[in-house]
Backbone as a printed PyTorch tensor [residue, N CA C, xyz], in Angstrom:
tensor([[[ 81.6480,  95.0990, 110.1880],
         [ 82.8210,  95.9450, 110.0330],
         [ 84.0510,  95.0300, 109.9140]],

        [[ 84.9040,  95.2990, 108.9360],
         [ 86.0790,  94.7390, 108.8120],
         [ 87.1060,  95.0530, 109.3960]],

        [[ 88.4450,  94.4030, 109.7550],
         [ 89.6480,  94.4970, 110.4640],
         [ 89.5260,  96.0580, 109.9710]],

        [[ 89.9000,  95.9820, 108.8850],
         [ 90.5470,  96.8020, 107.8630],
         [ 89.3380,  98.5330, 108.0410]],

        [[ 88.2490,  98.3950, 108.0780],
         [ 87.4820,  99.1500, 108.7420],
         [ 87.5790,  99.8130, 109.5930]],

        [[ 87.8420,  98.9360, 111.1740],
         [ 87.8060,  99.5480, 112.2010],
         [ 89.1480, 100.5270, 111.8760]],

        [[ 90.1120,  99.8820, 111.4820],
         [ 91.3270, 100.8130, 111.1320],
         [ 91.3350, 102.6220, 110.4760]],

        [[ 90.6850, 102.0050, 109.7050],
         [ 90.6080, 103.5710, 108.9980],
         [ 89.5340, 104.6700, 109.6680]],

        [[ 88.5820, 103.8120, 110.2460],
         [ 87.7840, 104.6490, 111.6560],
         [ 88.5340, 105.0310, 112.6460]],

        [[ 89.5310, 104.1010, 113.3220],
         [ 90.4580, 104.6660, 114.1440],
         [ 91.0350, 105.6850, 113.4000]],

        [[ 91.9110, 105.8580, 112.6950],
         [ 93.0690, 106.6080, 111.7750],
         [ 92.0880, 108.0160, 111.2720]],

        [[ 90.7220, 107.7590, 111.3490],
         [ 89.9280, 109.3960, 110.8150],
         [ 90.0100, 110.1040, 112.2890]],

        [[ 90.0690, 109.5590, 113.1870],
         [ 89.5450, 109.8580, 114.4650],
         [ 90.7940, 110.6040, 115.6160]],

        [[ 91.7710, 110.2360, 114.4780],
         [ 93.6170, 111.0980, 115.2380],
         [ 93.9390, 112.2420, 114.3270]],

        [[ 94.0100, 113.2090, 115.8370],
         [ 94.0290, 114.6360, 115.8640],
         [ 95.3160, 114.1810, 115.9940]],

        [[ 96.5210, 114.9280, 114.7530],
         [ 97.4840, 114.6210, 114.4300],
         [ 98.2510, 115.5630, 115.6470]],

        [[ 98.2590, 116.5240, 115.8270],
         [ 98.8200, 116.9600, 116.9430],
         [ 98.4480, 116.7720, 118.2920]],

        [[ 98.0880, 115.6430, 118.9920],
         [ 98.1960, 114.3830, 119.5230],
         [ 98.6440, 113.0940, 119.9710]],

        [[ 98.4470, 112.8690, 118.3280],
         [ 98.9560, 111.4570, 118.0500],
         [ 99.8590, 111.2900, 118.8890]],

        [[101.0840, 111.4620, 118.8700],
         [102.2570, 111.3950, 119.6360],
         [102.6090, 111.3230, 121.4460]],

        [[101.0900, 111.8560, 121.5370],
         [101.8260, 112.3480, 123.0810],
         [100.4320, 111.1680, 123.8690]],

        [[101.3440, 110.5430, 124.4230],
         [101.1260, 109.4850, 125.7910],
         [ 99.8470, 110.1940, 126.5990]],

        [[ 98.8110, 109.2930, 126.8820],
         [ 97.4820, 109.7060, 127.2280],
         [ 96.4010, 110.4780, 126.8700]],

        [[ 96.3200, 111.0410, 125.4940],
         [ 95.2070, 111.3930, 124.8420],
         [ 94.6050, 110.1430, 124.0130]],

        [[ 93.4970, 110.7680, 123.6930],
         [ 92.7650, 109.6480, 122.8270],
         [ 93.3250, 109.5950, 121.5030]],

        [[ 93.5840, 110.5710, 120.9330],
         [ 94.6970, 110.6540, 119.4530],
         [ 95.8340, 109.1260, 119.8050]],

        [[ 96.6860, 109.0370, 120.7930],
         [ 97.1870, 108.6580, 120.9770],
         [ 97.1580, 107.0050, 120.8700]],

        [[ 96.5350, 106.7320, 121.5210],
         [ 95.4750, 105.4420, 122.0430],
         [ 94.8580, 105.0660, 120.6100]],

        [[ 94.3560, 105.8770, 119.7450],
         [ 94.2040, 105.5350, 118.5540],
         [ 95.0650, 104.7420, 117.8430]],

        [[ 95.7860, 105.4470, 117.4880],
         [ 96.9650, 105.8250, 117.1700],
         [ 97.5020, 104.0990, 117.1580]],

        [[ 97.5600, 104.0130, 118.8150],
         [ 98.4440, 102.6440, 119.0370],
         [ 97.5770, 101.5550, 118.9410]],

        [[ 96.3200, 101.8310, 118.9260],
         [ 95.8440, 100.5090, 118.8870],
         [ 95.4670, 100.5450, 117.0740]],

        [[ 95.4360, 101.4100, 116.3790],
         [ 95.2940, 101.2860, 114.1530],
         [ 96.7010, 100.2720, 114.1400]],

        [[ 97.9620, 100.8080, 114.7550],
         [ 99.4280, 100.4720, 114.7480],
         [ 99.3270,  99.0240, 114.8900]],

        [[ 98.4620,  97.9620, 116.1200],
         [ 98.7520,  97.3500, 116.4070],
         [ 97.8050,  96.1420, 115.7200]],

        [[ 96.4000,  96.7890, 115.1110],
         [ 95.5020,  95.9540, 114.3250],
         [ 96.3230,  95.5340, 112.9050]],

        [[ 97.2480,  96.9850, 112.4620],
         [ 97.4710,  96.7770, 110.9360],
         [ 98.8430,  96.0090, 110.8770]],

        [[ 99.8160,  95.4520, 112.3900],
         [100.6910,  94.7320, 112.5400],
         [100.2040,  93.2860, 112.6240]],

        [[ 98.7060,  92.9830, 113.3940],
         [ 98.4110,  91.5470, 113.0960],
         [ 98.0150,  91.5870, 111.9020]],

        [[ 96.9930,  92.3220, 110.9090],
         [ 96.8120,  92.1900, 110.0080],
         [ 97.4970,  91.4490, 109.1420]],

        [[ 98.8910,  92.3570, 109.1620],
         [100.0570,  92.1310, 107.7930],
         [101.1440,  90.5230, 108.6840]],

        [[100.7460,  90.1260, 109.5350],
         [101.8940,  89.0990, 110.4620],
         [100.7970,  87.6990, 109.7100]],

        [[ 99.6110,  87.9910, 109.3550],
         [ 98.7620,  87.0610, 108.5110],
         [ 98.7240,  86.7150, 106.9360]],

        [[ 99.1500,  88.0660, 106.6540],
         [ 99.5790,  87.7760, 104.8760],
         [100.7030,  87.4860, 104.6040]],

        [[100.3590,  86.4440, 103.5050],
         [101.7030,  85.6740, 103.1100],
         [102.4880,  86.8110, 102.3020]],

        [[103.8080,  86.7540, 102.4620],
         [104.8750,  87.7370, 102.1280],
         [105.7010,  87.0320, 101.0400]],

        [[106.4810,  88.0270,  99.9610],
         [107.1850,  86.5480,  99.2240],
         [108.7140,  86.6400, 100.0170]],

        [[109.1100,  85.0810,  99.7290],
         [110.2810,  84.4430, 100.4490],
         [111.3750,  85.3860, 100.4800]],

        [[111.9810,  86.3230,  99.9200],
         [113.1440,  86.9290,  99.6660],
         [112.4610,  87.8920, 101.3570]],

        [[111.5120,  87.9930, 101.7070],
         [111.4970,  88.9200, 102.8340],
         [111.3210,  88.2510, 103.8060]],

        [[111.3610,  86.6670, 103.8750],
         [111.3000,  86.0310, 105.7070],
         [112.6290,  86.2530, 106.1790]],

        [[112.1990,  86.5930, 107.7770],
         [112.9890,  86.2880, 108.5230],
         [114.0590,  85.1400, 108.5240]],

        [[115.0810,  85.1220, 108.6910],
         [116.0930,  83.7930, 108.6790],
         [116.5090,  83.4250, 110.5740]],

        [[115.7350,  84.1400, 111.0880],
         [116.2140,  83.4370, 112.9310],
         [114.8620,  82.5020, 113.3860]],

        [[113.9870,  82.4110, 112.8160],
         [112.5040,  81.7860, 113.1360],
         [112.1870,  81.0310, 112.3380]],

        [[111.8380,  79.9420, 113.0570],
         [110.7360,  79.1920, 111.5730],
         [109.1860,  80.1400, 111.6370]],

        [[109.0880,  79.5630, 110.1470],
         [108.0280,  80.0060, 109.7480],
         [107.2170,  79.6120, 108.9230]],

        [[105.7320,  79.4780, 108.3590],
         [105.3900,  78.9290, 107.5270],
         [105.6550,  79.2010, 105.9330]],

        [[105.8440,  78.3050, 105.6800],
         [106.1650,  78.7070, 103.4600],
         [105.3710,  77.9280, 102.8090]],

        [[105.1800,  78.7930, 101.4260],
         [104.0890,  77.9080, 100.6970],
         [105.1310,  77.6220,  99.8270]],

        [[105.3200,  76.4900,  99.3030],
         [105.7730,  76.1340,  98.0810],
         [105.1820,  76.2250,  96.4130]],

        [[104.1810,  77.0140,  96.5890],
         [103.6700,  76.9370,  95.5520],
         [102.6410,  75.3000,  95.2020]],

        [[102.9000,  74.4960,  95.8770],
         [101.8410,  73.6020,  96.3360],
         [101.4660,  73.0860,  97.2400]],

        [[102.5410,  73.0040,  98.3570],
         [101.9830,  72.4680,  99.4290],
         [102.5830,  73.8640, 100.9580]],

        [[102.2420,  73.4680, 101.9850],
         [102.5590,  74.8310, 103.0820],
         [103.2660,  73.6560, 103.9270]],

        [[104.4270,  74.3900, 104.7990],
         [105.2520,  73.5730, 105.7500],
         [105.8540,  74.5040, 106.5700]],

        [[105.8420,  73.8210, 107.8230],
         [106.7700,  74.8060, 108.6810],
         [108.1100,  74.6900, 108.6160]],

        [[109.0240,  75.3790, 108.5900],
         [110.6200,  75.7660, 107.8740],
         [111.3550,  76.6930, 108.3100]],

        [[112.7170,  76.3300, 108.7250],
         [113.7820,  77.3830, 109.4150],
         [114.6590,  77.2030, 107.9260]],

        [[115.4650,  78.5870, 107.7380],
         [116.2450,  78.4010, 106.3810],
         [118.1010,  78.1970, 106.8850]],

        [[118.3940,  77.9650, 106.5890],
         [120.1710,  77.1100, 106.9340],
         [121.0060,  78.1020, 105.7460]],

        [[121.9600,  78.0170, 105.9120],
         [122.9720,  77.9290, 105.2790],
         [124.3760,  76.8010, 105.5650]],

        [[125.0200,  76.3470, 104.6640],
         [125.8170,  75.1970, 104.7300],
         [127.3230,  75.7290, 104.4760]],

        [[127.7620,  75.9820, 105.7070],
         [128.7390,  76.4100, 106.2550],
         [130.0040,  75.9820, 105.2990]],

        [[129.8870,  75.0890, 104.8950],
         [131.0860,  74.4490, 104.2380],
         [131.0890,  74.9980, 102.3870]],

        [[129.6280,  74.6700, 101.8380],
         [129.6220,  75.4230, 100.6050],
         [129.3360,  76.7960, 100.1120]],

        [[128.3020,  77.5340, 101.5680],
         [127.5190,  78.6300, 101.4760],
         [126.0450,  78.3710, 100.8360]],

        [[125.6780,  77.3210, 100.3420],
         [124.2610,  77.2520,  99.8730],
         [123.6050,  77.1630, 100.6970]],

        [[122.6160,  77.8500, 100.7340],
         [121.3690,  77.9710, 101.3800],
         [119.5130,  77.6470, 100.9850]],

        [[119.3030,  77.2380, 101.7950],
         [117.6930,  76.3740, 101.9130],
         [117.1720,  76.7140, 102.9680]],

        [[115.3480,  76.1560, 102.6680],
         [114.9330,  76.2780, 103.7080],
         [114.6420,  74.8050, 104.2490]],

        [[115.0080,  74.3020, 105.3150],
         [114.2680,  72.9420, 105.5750],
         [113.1020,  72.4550, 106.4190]],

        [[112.5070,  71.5850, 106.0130],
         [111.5240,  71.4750, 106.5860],
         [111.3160,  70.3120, 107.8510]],

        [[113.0390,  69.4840, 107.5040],
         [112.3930,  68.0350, 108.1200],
         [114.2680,  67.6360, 108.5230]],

        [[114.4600,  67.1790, 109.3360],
         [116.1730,  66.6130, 109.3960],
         [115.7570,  65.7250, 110.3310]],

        [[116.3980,  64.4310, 109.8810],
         [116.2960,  62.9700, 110.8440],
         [117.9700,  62.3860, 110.4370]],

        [[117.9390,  61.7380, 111.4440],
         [119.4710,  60.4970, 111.3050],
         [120.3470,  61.2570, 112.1750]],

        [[121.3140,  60.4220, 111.9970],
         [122.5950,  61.4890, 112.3730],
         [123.6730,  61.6840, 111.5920]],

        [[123.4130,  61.2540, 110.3820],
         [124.4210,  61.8250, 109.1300],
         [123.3630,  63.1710, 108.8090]],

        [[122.5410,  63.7330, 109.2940],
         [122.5190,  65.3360, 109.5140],
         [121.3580,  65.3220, 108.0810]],

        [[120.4760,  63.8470, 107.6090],
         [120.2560,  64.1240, 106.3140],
         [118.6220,  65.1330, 106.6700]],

        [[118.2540,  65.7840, 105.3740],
         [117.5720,  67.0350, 105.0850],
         [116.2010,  67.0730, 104.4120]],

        [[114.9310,  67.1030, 104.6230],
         [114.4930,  67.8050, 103.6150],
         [114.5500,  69.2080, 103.0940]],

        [[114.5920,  69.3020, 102.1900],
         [114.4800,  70.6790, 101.4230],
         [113.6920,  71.2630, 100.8200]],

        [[112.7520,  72.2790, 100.8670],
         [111.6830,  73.1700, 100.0340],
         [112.4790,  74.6850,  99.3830]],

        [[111.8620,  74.3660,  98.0070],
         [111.8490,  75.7510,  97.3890],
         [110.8830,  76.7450,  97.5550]],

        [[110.4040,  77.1370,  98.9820],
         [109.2930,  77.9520,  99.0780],
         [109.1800,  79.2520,  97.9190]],

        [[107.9390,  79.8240,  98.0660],
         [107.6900,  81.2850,  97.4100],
         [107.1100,  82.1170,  98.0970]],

        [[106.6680,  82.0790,  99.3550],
         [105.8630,  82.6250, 100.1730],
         [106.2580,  82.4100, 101.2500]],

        [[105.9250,  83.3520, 102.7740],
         [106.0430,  83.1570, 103.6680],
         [105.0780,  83.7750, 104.2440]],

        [[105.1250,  83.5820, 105.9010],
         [103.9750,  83.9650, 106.9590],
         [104.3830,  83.6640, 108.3260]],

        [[104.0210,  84.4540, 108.8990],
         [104.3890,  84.0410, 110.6170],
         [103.7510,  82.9800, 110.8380]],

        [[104.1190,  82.4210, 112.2930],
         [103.4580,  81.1750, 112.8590],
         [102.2850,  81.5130, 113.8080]],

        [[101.1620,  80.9990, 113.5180],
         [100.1620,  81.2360, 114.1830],
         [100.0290,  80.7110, 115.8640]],

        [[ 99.3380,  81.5580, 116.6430],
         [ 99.6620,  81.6100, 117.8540],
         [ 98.7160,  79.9650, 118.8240]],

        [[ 99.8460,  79.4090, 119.5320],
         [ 99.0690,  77.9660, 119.9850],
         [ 98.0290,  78.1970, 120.5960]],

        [[ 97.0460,  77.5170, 120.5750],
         [ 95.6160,  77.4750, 121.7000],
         [ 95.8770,  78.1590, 122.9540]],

        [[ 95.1180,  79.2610, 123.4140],
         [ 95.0920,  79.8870, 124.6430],
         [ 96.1120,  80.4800, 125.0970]],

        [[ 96.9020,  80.9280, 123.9440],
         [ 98.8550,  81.4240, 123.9790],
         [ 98.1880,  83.2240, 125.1100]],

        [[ 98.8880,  83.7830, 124.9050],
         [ 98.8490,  84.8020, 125.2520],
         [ 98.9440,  85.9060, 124.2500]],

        [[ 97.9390,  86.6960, 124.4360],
         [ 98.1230,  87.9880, 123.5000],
         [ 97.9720,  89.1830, 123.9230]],

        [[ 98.7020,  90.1600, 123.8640],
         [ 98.9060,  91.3750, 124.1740],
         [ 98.9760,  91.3340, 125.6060]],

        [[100.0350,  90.5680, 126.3550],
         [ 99.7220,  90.3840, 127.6380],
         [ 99.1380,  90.0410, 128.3610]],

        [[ 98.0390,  89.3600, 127.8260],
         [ 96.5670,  88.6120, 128.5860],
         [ 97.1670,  86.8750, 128.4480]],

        [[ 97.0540,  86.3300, 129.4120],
         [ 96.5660,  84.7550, 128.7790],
         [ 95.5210,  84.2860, 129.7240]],

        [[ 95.3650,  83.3630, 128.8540],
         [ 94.0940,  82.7190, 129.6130],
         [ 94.2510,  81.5860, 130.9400]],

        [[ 93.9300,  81.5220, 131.5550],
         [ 94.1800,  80.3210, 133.1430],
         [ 94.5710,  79.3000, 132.6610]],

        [[ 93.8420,  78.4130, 131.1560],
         [ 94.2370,  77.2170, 130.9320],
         [ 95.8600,  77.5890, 130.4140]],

        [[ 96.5120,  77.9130, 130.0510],
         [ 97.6660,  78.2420, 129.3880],
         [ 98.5960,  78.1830, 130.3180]],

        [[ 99.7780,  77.6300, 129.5920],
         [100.4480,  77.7120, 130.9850],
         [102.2790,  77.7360, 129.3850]],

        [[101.4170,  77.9360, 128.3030],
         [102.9910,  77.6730, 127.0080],
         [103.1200,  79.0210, 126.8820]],

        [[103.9410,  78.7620, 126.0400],
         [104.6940,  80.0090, 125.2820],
         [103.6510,  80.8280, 124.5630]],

        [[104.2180,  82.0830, 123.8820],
         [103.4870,  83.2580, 123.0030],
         [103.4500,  83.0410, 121.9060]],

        [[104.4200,  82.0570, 121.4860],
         [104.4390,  81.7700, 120.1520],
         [105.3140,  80.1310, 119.8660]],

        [[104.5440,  79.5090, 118.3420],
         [105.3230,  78.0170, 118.6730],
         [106.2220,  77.7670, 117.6590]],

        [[107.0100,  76.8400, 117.9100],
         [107.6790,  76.3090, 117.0660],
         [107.7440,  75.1650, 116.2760]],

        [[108.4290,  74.2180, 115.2740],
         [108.0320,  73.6790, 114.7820],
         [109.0670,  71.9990, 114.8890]],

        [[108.3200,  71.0280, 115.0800],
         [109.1930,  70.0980, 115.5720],
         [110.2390,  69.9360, 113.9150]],

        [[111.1890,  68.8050, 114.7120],
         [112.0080,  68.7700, 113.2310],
         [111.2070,  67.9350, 112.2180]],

        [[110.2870,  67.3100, 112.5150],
         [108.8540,  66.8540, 111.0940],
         [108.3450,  68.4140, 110.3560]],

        [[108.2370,  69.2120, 111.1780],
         [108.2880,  70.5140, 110.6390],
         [106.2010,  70.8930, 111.2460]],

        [[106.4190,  69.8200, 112.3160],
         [104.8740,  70.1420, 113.0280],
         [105.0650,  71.3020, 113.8810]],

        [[103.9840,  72.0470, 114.2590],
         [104.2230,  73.0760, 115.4310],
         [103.9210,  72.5540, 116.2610]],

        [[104.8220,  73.2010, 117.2260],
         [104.6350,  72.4120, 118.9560],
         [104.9600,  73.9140, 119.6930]],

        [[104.6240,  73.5830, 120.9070],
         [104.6160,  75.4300, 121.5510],
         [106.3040,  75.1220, 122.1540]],

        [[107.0530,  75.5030, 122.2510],
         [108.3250,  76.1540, 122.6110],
         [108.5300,  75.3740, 124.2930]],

        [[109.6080,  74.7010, 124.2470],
         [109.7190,  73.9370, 125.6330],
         [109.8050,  72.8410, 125.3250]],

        [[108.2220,  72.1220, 124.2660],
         [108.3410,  70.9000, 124.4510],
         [108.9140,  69.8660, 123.6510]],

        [[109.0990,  68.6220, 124.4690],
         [110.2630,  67.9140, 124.0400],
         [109.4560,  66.9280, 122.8310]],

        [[110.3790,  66.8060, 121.9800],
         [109.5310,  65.6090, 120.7110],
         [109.9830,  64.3480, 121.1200]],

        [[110.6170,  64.2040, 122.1340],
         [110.9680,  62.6330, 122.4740],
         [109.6240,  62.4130, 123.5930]],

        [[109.1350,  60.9830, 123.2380],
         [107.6000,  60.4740, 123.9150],
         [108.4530,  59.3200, 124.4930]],

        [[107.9150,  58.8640, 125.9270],
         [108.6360,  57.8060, 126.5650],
         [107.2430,  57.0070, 126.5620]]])
């Protein structure tokens, strides 16, 4: 059975005058079709004109994939997404992505409120300024 399966088995199975109301099984359906067909679509790549601009996220460039927060440049208004900033003259890489996608969740993260004992990071990671993911907290300086 596919993601996409169990979904539409759930979704035959809600008694629409139900659905709505807190503690029936309509209900419970209901929220858990809602919550399969939200990871579903948080996995397909989307095109760029619809990412988010407060998160990095992954982009395909049409050849290669990188993790990327998008900027705007306060002084001209042009806007990018970058993938990489080193120095301290502030210098940039830049991608023309076409695609986007959420960031996939770190080893043993937590989901739907569960985590696992070994875990002790964040729900979701971020991406160092090389444009690697690292879980949220940690520092890219190594002593």
């Amino acid at each position: 059975m596919t993601p996409q399966d169990l979904i539409d088995d759930l979704r035959s199975r809600i008694n629409p005058a139900y659905a709505a109301q807190l503690g029936t099984e309509s209900y419970e359906r209901r929220m858990c079709a809602e919550a399969l067909e939200a990871l579903i679509s948080e996995r397909d790549w989307h095109p760029i004109e619809t990412a988010p601009h407060d998160k990095r996220v992954m982009v395909w460039s049409g050849q290669e994939m990188y993790c990327a927060h998008w900027a705007q440049n306060p002084m001209t208004g042009d806007e990018a997404w970058i993938v990489a900033e080193w120095g301290t003259d502030g210098d940039q890489a830049l991608v023309k992505p076409t695609h986007w996608q959420a960031l996939p969740l770190p080893p043993n993260a937590e989901v739907w409120g569960r985590r696992s004992a070994a875990s002790s990071g964040p729900t979701r990671p971020t991406c160092s300024a090389a444009g690697a993911a690292t879980e949220e907290g940690d520092s890219n300086e190594r002593s």
